[in-house]
C-alpha positions as CSV (number, residue, x, y, z in Angstrom):
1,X,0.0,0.0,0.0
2,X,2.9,2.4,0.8
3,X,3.5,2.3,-2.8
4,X,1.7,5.1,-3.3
5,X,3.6,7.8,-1.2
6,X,6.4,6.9,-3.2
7,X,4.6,7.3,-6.7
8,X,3.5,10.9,-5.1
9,X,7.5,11.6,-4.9
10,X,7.9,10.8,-8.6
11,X,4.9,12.7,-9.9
12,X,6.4,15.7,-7.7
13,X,9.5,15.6,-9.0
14,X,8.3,16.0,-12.9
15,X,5.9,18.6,-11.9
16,X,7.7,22.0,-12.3
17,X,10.6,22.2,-14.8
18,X,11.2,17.7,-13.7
19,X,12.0,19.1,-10.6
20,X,10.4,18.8,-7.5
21,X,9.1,21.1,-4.3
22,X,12.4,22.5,-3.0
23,X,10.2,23.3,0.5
24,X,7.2,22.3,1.7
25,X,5.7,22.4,4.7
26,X,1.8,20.7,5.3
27,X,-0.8,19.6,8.3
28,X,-3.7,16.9,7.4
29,X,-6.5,16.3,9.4
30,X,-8.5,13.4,9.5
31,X,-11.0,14.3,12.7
32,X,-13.3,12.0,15.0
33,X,-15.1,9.2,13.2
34,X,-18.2,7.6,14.9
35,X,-15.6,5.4,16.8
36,X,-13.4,8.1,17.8
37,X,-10.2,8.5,16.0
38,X,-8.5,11.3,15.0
39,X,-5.3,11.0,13.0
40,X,-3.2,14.6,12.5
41,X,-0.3,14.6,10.6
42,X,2.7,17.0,10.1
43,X,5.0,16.7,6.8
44,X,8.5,18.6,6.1
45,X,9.6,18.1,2.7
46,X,13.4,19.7,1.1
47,X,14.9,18.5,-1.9
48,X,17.9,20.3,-3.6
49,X,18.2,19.9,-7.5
50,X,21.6,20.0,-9.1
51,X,22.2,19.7,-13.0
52,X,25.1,17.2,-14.1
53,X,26.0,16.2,-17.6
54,X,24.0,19.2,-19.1
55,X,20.4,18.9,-18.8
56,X,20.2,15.8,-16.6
57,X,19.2,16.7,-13.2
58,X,20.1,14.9,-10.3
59,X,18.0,15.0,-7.0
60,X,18.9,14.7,-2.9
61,X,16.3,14.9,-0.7
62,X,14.3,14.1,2.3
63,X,10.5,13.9,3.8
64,X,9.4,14.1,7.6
65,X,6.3,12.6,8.4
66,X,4.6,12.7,12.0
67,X,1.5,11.2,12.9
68,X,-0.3,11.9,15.8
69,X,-2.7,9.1,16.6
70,X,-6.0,9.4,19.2
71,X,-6.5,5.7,20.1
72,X,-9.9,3.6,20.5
73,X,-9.9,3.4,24.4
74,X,-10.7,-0.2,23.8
75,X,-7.3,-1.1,23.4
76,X,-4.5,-1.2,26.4
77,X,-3.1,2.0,27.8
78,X,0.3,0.4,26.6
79,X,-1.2,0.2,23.1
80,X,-2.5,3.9,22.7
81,X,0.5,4.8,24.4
82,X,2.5,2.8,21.7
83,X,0.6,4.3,18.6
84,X,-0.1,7.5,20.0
85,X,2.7,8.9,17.5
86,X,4.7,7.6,14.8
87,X,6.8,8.5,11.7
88,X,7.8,8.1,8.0
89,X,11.1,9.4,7.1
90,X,12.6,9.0,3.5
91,X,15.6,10.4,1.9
92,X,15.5,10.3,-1.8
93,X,18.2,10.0,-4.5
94,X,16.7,11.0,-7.6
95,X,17.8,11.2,-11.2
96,X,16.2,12.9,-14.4
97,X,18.2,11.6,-17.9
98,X,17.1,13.3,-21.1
99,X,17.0,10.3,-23.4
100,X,14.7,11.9,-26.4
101,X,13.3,15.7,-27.2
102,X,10.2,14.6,-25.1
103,X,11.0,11.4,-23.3
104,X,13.0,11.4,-19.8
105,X,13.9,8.2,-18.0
106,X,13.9,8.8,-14.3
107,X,15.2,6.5,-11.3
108,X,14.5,7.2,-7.6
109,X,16.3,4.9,-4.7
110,X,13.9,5.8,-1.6
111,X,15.7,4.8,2.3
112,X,12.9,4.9,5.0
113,X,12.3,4.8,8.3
114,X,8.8,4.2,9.3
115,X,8.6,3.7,13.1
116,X,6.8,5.0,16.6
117,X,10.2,4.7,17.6
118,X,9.1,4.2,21.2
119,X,13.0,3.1,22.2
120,X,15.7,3.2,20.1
121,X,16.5,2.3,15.9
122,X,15.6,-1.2,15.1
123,X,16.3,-2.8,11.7
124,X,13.1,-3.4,11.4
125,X,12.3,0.3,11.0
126,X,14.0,0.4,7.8
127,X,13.2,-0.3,4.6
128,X,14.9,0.4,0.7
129,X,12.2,1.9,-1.6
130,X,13.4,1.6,-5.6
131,X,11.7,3.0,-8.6
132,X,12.3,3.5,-12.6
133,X,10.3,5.0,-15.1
134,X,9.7,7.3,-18.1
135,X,7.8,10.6,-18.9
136,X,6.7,12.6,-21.9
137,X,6.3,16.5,-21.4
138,X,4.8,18.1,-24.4
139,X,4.8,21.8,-23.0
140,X,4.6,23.5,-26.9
141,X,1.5,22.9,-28.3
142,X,-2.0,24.0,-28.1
143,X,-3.0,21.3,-25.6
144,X,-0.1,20.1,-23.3
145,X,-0.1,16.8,-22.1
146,X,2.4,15.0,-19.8
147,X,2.9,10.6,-19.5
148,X,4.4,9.1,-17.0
149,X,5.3,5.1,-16.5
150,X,7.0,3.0,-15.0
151,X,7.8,0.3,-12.2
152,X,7.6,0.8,-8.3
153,X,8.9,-1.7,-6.0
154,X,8.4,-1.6,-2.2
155,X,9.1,-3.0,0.4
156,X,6.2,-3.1,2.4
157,X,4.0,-4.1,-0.5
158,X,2.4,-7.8,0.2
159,X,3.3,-8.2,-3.4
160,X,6.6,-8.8,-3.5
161,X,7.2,-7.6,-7.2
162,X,7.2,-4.4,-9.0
163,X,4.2,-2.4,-9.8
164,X,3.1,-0.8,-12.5
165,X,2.2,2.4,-12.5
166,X,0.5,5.0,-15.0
167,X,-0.4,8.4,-14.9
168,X,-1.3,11.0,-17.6
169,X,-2.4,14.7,-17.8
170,X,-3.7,17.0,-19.9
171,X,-4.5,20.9,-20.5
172,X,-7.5,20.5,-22.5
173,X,-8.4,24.1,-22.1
174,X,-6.9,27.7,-21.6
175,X,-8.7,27.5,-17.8
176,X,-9.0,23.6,-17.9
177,X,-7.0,20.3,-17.1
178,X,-7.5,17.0,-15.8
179,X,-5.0,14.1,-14.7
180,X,-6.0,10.3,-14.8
181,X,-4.0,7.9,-12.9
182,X,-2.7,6.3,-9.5
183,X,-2.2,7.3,-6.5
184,X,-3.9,10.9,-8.0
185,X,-7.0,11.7,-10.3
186,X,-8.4,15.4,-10.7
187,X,-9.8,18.5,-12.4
188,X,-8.3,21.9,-12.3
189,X,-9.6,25.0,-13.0
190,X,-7.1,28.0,-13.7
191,X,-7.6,31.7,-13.6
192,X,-5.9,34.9,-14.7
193,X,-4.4,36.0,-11.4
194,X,-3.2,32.9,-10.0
195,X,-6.1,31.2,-8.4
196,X,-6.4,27.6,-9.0
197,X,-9.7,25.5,-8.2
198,X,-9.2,21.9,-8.2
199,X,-11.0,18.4,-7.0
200,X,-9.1,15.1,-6.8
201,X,-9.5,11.3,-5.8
202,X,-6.7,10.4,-4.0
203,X,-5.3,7.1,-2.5
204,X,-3.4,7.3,0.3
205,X,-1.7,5.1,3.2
206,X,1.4,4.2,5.6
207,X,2.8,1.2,6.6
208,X,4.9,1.4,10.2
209,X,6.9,-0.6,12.5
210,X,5.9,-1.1,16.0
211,X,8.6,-1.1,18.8
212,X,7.6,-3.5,21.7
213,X,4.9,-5.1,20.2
214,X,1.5,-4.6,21.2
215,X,-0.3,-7.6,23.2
216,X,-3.8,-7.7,22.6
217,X,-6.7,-9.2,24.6
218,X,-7.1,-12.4,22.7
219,X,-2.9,-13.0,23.2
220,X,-2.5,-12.4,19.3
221,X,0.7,-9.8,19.0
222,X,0.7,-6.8,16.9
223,X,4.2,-5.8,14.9
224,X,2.9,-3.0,12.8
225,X,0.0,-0.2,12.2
226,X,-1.1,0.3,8.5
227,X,-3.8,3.0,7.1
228,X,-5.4,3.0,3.5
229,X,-7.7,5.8,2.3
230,X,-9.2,6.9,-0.8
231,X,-10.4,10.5,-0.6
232,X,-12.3,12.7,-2.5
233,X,-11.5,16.1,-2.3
234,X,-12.1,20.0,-3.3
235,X,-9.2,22.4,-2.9
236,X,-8.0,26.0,-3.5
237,X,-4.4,26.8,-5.1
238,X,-3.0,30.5,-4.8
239,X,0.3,31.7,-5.9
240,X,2.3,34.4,-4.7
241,X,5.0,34.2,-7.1
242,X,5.9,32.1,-9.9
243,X,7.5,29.6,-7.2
244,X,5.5,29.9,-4.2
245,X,2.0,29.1,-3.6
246,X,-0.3,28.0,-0.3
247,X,-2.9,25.8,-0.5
248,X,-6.2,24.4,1.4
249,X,-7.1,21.0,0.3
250,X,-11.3,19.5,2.2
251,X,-13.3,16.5,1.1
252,X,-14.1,13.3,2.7
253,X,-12.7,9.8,2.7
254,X,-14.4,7.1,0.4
255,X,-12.7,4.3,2.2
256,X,-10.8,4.6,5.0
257,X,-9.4,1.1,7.0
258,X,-6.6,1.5,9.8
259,X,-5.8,-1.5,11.3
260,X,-2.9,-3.6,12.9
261,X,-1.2,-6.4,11.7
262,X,0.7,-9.1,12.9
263,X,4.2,-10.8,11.7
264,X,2.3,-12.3,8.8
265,X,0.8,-8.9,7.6
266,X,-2.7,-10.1,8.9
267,X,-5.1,-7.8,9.9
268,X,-6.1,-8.5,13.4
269,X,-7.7,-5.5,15.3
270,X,-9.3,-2.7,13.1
271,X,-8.7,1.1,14.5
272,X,-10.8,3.0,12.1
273,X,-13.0,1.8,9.4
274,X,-15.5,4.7,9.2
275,X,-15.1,7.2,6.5
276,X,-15.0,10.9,7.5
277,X,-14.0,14.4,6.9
278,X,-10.3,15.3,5.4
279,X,-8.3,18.6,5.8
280,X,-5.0,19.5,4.3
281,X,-3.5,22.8,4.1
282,X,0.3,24.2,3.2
283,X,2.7,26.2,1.6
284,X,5.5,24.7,-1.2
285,X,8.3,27.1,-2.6
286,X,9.0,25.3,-6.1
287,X,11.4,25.9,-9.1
């Protein structure tokens, strides 16, 4: 499932000039469902984009991710006090090679650390993300269109292979596009002084380790937390300057499932599967 935050890296970093946010800073809200969870969630992301061998760009990052959890009070104090905050760090090594006029190939190697990290580092914390792929950016012409594709293998995929992935947009108007594809799909609507109106179905998720695994009341033994959602949502773009733009993102999830899982990767105890309200808002300097 975790895919998916990766793809979002490699969609960012073709998304202004095949380069990616150089800051960003965000908070997401998903508040109390009729069984009382709340999930908040603060992310830092820098990247710094250097250009080698002419045009190819080469790309060193990193993302901070911090969840802050409100448990069911069903479970243990030990659990909620075990999943009561956790994190997703990545650095990301990124390259952009100009193989045609329009076609780039792109490769991303992705560490993480995806823990609570309740003691100390544990190599099960960390995992080695990898993905390779290819995009087509027509910019000149009356209706430009971009084409990504590609593989994406994770680690803490139950499928234990590669994944396709496919994603495509389009500006089919002066004040119109739309994009069609995985983890993202959307409309946008542009104006003349830098307003953007935009709704999207987005997939989203996490995958973490648990330190000190969590004992639960039938004696089966959680090892780590996982969250899918698929959210539809209605936002508002505004740009300040060519480069830097805030934004306010509100909707409501389609499916949302949060659950723990054992050694295995079984689902055994369900947090949260009632769908509810969404709120994202930020700021992103680009290039």
């Amino acid at each position: 499932m975790n895919n998916y935050f990766f793809i979002f890296f490699i969609f960012s970093f073709i998304g202004s000039s095949q380069t990616p946010d150089v800051f960003r800073v965000e908070y997401m809200l998903l508040p109390k469902t009729k069984i009382g969870n709340k999930t908040s969630r603060i992310k830092l992301v820098g990247n710094v984009p250097v250009k080698v061998f002419n045009d190819d760009i080469l790309v060193l990052g990193a993302e901070y991710n911090q969840y802050d959890y409100e448990v069911v009070s069903t479970l243990t104090v030990e659990a909620q006090e075990a999943l009561a905050k956790f994190y997703v760090i990545d650095l990301n090594i990124g390259y952009v090679y100009n193989w045609k006029e329009d076609w780039k190939i792109i490769g991303l190697i992705t560490p993480r650390w995806a823990s609570n990290f309740s003691v100390e580092f544990d190599e099960k914390d960390f995992k080695i993300n990898a993905t390779v792929g290819a995009f087509k950016d027509k910019k000149n012409v009356d209706k430009p269109y971009r084409l990504v594709l590609g593989l994406s293998y994770n680690h803490t995929s139950s499928i234990k292979v590669p994944l396709p992935f496919l994603y495509y947009e389009k500006r089919f108007h002066k004040n119109w596009s739309y994009t069609l594809g995985v983890p993202k799909t959307g409309l946008k609507y542009f104006t003349k002084k830098n307003h953007f109106f935009q709704t999207e179905l987005i997939l989203d998720g996490y995958y973490v380790n648990i330190q000190n695994d969590i004992l639960l009341d039938d004696n089966s033994t959680s090892t780590d937390v996982s969250s899918t959602s698929l959210l539809a949502t209605i936002g508002y773009q505004y740009k300040f300057t060519k480069d830097i733009s805030i934004y306010l993102m509100g909707g409501h999830s389609i499916i949302q499932n949060g659950t723990l899982r054992d050694t295995d990767r079984n689902s055994i105890f369900i947090l949260n599967n009632k769908p509810g309200l969404y709120f994202r808002t930020g700021i992103r300097i680009g290039i």
